[in-house]
N, C-alpha and C positions, 0 to 999 in steps of 0.2 A: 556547483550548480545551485541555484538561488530556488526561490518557493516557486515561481511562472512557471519558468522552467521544467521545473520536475513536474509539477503540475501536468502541464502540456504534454510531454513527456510521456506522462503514467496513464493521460486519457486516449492518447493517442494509439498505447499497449493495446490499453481495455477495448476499445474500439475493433482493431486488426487481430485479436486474439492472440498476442504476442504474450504470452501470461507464461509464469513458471510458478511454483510455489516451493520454497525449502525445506527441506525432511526435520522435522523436528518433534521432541517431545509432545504428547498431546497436542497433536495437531488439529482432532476435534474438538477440542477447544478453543485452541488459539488462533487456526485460520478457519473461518467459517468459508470465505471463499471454496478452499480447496476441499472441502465436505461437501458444498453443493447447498447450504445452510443458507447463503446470501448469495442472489445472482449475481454476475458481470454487471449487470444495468443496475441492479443496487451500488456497489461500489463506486460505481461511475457517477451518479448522482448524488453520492455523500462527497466522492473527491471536487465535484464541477464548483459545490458550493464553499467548500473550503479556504479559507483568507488563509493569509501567511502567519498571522496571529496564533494558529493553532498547528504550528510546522515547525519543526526544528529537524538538524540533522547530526550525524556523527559518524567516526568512522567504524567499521563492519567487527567485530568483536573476535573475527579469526582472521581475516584479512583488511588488512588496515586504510587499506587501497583502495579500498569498495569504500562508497558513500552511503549511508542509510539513512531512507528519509522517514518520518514519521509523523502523521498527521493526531491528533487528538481532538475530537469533536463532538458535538451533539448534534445529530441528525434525526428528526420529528421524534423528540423528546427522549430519545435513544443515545449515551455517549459512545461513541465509535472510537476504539487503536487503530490505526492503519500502519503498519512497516512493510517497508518493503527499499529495495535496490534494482539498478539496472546494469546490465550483463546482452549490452547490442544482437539481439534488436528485441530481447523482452525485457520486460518488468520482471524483478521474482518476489514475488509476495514471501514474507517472514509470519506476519500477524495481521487478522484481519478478526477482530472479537469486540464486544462491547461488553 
């Protein structure tokens, strides 16, 4: 899956509330989503502005299978991680921290 793609993809999640987040270490740190730290509508609007310039992907570090996309950005003078994978028909967010 290409940057549009995921892109679309991941707004489209954000949109219908299709959202997961993965259990992980310091989670209040590393997903602010999943803390309630940055709205749905924040993320949605750092991902809308997104170029593919600041996107790469790779495969899931337990399952190889799974794609992980990750965006890295500056949004109103703020640098943003975004990780995250899809698992039909949500998104599940890994890292959402700046």
């Amino acid at each position: 899956m290409g940057f549009k793609d995921a892109k679309r993809q991941l707004l489209e999640c954000l949109a219908s509330g299709n959202i997961l987040h993965e259990q992980r270490n310091d989670i209040d740190i590393k997903n602010l989503l999943a803390t309630g730290q940055i709205s749905v509508g924040d993320v949605s609007d750092i991902i809308g502005r997104v170029r593919g310039n600041c996107y790469e992907s790779s495969p899931h570090h337990v399952v190889s299978d799974i794609e992980v996309h990750i965006v890295k950005t500056v949004h109103q003078s703020v640098h943003w991680y975004i990780k995250w994978y899809f698992v039909e028909p949500n998104s599940v967010f890994i890292s959402v921290h700046n």
